[in-house]
DSSP file (Angstrom, degrees, kcal/mol; ACC not computed):
  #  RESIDUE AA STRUCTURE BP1 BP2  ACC     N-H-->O    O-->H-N    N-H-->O    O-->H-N    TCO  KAPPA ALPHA  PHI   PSI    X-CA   Y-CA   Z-CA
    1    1 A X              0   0    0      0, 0.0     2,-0.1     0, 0.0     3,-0.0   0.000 360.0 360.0 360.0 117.3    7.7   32.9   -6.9
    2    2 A X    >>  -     0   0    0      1,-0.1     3,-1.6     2,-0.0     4,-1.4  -0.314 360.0-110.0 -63.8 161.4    6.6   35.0   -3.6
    3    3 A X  T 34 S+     0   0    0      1,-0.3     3,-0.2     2,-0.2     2,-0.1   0.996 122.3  61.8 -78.3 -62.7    4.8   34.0   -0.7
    4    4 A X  T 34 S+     0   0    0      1,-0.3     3,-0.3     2,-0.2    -1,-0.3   0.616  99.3  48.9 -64.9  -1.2    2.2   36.1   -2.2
    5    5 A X  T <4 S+     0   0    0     -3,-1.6     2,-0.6     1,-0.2    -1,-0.3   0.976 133.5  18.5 -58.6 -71.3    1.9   34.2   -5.3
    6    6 A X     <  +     0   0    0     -4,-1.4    -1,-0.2    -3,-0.2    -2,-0.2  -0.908  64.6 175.6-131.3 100.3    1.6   31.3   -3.1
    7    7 A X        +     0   0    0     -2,-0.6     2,-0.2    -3,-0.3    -3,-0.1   0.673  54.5  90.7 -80.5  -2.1    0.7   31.8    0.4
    8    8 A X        -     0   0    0     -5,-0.1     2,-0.4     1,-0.0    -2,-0.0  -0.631  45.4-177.8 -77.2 137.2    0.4   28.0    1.6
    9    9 A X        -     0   0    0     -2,-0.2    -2,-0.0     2,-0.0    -6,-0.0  -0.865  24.0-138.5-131.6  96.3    3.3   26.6    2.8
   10   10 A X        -     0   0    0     -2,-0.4     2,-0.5     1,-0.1    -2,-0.0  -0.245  22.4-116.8 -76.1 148.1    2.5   22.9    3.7
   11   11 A X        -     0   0    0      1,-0.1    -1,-0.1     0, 0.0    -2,-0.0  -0.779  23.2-109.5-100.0 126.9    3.9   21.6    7.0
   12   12 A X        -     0   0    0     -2,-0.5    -1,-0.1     2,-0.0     0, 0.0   0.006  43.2-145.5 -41.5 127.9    6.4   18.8    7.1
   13   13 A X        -     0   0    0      1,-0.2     3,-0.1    56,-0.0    -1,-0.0  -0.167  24.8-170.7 -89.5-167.0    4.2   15.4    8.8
   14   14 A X  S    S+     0   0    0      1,-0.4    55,-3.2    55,-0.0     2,-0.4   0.060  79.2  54.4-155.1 -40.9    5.6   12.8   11.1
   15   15 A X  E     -A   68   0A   0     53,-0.2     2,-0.6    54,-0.1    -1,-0.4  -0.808  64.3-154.4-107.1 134.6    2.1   10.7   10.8
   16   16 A X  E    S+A   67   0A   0     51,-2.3    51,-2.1    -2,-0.4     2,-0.6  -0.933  92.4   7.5 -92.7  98.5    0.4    9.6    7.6
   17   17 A X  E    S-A   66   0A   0     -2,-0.6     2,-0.3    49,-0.2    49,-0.2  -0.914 127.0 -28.9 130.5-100.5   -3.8    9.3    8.9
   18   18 A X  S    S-     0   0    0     47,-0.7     2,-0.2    -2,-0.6    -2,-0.1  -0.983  73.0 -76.3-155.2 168.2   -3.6   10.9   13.0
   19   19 A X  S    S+     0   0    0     -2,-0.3     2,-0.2    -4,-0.1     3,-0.1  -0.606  72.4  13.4-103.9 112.4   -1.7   11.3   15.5
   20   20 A X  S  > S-     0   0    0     -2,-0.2     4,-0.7     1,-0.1    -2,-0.1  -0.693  81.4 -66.6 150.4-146.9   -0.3    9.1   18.4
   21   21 A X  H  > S+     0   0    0     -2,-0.2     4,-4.3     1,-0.2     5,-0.1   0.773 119.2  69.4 -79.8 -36.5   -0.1    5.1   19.4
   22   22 A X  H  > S+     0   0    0      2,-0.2     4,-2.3     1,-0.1     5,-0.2   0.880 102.2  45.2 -52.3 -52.5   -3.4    4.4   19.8
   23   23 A X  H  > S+     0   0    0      2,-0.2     4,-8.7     3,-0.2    43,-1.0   0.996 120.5  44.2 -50.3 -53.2   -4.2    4.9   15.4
   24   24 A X  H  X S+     0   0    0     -4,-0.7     4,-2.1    41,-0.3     5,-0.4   0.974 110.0  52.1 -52.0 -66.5   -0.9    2.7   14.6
   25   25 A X  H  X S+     0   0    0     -4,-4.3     4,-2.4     1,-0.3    -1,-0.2   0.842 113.1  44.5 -55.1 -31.3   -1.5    0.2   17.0
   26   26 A X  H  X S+     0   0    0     -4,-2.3     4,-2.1     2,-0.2    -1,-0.3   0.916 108.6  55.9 -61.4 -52.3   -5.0   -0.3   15.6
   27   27 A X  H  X S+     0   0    0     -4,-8.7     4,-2.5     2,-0.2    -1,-0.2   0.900 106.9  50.1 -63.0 -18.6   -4.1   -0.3   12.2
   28   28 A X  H  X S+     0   0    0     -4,-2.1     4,-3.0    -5,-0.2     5,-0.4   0.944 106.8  50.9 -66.3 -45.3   -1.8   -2.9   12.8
   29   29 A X  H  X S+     0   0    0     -4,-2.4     4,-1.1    -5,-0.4    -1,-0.2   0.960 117.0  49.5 -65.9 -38.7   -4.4   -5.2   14.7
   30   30 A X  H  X S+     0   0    0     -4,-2.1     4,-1.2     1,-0.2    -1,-0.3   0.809 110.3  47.5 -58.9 -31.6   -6.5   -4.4   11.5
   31   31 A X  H  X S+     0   0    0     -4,-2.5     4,-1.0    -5,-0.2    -2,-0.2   0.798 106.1  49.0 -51.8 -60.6   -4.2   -5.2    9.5
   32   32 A X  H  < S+     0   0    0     -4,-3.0     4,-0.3     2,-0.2    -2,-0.2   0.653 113.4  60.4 -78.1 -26.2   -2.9   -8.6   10.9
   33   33 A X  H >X S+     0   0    0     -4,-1.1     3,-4.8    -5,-0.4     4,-1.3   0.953 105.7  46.8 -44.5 -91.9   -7.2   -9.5   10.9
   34   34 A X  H 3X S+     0   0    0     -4,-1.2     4,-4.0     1,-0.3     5,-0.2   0.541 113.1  42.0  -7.5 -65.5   -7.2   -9.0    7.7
   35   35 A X  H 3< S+     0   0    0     -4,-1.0    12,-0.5     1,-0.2    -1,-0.3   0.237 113.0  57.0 -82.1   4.6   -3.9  -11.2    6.6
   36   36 A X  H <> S+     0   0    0     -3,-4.8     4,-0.8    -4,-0.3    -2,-0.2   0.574 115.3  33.7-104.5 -35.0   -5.0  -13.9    9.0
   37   37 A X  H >X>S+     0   0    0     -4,-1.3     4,-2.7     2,-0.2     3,-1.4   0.933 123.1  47.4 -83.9 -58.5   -9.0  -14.3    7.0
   38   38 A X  I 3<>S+     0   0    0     -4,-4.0     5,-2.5     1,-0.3     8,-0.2   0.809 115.9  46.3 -73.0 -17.0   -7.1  -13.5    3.4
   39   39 A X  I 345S+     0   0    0     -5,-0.2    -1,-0.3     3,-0.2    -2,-0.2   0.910 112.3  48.3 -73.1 -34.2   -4.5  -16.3    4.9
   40   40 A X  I <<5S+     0   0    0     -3,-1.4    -2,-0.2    -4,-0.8    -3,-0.1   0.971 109.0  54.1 -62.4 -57.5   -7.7  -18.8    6.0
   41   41 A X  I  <5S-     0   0    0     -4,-2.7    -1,-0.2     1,-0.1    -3,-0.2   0.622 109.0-129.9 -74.1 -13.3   -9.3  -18.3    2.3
   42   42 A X  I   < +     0   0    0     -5,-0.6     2,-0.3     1,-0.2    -3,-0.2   0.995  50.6 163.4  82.5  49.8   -5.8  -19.5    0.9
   43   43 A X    > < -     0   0    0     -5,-2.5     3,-0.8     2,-0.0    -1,-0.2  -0.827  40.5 -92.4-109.2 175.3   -5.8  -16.2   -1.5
   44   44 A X  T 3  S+     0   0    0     -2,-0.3     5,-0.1     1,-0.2    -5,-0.0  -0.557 110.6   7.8 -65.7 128.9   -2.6  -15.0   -3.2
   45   45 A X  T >> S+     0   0    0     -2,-0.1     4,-1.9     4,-0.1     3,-1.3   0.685  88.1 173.6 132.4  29.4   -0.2  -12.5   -1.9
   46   46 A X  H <> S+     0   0    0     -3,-0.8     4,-2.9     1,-0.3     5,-0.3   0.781  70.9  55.4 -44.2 -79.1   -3.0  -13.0    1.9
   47   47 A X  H 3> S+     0   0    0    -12,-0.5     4,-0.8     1,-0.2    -1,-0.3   0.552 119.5  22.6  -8.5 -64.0   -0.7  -10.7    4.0
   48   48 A X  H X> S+     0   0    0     -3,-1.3     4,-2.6     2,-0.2     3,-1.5   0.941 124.8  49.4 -86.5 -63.0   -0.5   -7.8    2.1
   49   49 A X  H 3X S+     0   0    0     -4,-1.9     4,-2.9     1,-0.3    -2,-0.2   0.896 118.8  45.2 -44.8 -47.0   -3.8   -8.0    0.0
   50   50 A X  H 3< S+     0   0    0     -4,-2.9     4,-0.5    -5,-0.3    -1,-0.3   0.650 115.6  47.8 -63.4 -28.6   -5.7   -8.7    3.3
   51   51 A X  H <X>S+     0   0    0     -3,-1.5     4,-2.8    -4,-0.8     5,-0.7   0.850 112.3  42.6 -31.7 -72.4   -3.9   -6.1    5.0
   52   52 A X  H  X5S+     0   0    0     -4,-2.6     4,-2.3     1,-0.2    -2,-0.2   0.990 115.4  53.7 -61.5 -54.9   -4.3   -3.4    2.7
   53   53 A X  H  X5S+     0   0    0     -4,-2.9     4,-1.4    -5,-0.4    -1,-0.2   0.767 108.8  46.3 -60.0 -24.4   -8.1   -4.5    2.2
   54   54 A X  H  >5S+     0   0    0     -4,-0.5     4,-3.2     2,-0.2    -1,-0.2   0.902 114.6  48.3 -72.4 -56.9   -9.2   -4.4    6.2
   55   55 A X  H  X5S+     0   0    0     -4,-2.8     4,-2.5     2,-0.2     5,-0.3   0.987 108.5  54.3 -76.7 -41.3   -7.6   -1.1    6.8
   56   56 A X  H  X<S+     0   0    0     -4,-2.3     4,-2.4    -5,-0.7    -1,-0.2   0.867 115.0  39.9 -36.2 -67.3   -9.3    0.6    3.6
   57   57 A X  H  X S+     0   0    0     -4,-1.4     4,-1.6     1,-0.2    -1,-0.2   0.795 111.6  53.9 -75.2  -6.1  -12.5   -0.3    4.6
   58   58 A X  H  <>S+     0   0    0     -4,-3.2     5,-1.9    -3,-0.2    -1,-0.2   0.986 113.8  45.4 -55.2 -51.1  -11.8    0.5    8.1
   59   59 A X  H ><5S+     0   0    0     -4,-2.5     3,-1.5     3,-0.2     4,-0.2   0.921 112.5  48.9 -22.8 -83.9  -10.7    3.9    6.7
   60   60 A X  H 3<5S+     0   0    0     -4,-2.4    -1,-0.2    -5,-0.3    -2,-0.2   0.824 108.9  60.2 -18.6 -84.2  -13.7    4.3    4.4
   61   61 A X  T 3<5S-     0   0    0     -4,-1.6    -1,-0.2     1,-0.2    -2,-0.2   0.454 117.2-111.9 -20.2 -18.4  -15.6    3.3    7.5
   62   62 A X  T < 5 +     0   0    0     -3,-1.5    -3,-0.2     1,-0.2    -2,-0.2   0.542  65.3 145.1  93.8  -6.3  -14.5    6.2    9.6
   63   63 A X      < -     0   0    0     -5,-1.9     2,-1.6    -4,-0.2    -1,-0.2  -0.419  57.8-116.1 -77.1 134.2  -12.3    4.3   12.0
   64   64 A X        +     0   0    0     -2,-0.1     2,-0.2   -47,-0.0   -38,-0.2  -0.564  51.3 162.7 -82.5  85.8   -9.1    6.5   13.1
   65   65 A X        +     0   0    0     -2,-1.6   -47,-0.7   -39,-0.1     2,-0.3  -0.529   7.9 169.4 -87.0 160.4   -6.2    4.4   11.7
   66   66 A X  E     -A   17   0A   0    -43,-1.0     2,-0.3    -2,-0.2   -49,-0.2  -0.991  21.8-150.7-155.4-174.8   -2.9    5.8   11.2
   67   67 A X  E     -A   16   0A   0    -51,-2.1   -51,-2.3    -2,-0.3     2,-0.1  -0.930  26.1-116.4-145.5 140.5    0.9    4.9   10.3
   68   68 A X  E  >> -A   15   0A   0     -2,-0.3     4,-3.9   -53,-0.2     5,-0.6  -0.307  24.2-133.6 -43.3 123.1    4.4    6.6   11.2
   69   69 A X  H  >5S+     0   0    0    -55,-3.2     4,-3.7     1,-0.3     5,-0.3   0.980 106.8  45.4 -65.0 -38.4    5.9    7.7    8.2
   70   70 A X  H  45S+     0   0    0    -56,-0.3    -1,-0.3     1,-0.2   -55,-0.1   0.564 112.5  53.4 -63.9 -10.6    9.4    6.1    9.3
   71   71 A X  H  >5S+     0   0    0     -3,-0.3     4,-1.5     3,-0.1    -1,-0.2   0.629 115.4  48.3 -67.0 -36.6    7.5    3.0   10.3
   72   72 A X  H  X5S+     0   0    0     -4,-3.9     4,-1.6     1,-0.2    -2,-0.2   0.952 102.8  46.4 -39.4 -69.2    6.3    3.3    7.0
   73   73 A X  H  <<S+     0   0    0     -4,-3.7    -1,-0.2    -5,-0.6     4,-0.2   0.524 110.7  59.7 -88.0   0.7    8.8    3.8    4.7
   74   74 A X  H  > S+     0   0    0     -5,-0.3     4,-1.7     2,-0.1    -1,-0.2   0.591 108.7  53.9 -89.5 -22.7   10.8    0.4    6.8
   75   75 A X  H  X S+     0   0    0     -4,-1.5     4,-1.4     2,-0.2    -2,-0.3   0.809 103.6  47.9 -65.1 -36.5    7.4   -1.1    5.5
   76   76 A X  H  X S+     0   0    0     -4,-1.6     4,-1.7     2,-0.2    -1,-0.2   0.758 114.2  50.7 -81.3 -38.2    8.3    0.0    1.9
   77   77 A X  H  > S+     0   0    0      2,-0.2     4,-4.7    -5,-0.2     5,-0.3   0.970 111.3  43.5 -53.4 -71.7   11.9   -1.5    2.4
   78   78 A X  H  X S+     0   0    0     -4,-1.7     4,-2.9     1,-0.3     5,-0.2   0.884 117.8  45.9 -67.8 -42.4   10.9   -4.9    3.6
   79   79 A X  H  X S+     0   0    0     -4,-1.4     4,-3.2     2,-0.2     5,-0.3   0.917 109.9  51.1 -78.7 -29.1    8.0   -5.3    0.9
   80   80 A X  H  X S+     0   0    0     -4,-1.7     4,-5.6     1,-0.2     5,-0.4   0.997 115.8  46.3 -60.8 -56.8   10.3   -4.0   -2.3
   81   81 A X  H  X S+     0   0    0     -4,-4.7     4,-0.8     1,-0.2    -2,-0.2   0.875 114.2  47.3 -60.9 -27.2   12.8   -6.9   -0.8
   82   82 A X  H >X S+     0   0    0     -4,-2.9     3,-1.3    -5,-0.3     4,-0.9   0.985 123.5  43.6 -70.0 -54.0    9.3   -9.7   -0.4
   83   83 A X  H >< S+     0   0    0     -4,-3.2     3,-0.6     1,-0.3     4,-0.3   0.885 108.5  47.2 -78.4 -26.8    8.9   -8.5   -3.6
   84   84 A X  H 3< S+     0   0    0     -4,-5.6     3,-0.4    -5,-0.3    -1,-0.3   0.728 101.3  66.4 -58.4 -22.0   11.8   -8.5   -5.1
   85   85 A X  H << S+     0   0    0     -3,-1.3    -1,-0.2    -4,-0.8    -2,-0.2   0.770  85.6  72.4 -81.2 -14.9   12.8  -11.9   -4.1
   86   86 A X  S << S+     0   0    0     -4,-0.9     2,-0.3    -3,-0.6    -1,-0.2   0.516  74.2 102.2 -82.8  -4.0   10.1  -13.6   -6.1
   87   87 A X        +     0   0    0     -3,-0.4     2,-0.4    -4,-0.3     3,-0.1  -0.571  46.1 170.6 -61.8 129.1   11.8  -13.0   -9.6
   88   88 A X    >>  -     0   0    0     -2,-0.3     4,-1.5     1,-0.0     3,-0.7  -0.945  58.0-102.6-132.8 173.6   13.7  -15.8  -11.4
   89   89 A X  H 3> S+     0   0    0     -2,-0.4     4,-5.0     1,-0.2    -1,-0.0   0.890 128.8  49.8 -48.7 -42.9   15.0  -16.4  -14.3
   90   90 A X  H 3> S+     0   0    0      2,-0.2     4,-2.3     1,-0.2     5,-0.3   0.995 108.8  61.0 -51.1 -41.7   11.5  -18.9  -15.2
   91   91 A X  H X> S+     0   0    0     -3,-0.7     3,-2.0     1,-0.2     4,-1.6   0.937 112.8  35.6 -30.3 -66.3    9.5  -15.4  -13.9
   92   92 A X  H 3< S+     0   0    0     -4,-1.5     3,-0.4     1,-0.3     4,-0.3   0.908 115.0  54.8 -57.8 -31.8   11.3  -13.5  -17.0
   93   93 A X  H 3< S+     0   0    0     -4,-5.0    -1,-0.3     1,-0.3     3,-0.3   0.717 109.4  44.8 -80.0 -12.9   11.1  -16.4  -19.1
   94   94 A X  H XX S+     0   0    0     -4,-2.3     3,-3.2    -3,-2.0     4,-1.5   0.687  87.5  90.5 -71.5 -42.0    7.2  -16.7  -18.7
   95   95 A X  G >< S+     0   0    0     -4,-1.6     3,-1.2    -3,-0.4    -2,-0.2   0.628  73.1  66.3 -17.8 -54.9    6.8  -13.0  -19.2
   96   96 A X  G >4 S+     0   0    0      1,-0.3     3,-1.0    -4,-0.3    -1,-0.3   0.700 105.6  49.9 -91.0 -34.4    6.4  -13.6  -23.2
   97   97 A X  G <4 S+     0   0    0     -3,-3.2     4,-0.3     1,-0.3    -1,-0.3   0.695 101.5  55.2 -93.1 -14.4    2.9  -15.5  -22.0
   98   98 A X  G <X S+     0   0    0     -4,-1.5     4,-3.4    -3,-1.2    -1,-0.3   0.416  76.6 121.1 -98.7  17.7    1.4  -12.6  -19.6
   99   99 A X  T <4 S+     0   0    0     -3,-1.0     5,-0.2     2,-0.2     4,-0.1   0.838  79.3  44.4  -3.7 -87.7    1.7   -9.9  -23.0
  100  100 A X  T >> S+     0   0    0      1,-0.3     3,-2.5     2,-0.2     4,-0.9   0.811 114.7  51.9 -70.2 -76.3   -2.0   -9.2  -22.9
  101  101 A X  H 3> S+     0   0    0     -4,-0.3     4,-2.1     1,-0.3     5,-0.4   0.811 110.5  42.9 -27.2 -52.4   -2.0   -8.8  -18.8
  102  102 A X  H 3< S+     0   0    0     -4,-3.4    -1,-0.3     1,-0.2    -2,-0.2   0.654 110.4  51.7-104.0  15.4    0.4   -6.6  -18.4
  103  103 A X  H <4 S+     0   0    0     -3,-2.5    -2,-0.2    -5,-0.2    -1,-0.2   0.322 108.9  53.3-125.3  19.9   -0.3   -4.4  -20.9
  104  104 A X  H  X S+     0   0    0     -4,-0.9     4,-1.3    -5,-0.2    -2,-0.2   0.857 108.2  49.1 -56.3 -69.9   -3.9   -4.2  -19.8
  105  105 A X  H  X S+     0   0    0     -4,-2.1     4,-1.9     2,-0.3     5,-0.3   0.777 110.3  58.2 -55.4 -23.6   -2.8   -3.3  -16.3
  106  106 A X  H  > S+     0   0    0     -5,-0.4     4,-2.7     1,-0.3     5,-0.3   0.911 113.9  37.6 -84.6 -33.4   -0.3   -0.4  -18.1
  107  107 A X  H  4 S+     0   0    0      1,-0.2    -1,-0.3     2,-0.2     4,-0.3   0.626 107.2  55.2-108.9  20.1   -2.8    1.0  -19.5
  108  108 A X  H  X S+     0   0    0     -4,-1.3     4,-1.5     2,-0.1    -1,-0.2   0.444 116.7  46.9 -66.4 -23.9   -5.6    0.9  -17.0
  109  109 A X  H  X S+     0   0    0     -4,-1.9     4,-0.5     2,-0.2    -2,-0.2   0.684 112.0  53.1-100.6  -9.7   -2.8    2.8  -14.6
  110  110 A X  H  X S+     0   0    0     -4,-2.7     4,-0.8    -5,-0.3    -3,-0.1   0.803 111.8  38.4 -66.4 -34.9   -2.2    4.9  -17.3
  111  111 A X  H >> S+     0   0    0     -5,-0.3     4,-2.6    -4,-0.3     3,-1.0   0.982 109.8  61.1 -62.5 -68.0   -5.7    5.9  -17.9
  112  112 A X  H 3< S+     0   0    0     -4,-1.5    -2,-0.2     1,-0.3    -3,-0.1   0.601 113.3  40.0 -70.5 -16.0   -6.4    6.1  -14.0
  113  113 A X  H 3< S+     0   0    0     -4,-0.5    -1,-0.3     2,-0.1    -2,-0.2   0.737 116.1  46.7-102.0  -0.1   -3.4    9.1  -13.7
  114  114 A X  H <<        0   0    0     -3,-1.0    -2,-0.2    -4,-0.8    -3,-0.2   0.965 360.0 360.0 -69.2 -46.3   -4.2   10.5  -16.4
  115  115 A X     <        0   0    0     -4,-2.6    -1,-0.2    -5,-0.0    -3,-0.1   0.278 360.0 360.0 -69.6 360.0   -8.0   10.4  -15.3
């Protein structure tokens, strides 16, 4: 294919959202809100759901959040290992009774890329 095919040539990022300390630090402080009320209201998983759920609607909201992708992707690390650590053998052995759940959820994320 030629650059005239395809003249865009997307530029490699260093920031996911904009650019310098000020975005990061903020999402974090939104962030930590967030997993400190979703901790208060005793809901499942507070930290991360409360996390993720503050900075969205901050996003939404207009507020200039951002993240480092290499702070990121040590973020990606540390949660595959949180998540990873919660398996045991009872997890698998319960599977047989969540059927119906998790193959809702497969095909609701199957629908929603397809869609």
């Amino acid at each position: 294919m030629s650059e005239k095919e395809f003249p865009f040539k997307p530029e490699r990022k260093h920031i996911i959202g904009h650019a310098g300390v000020g975005p990061v630090i903020l999402a974090i402080a939104i962030g930590g809100a967030g997993g400190v009320v979703f901790n208060w209201l005793k809901m499942p998983l507070a930290w991360m759901l409360g996390s993720c759920m503050f900075t969205t609607v901050a996003a939404f909201c207009g507020v200039r959040i951002g993240m480092r992708v290499r702070l990121r992707q040590g973020m990606i690390i540390v949660l595959g290992v949180l998540l990873g650590s919660g398996f045991s053998a009872d997890l698998v052995q319960r599977q047989g009774q969540w059927a119906i759940s998790l193959g809702m959820v497969s095909l609701m994320t199957l629908t929603a890329a397809t869609l």
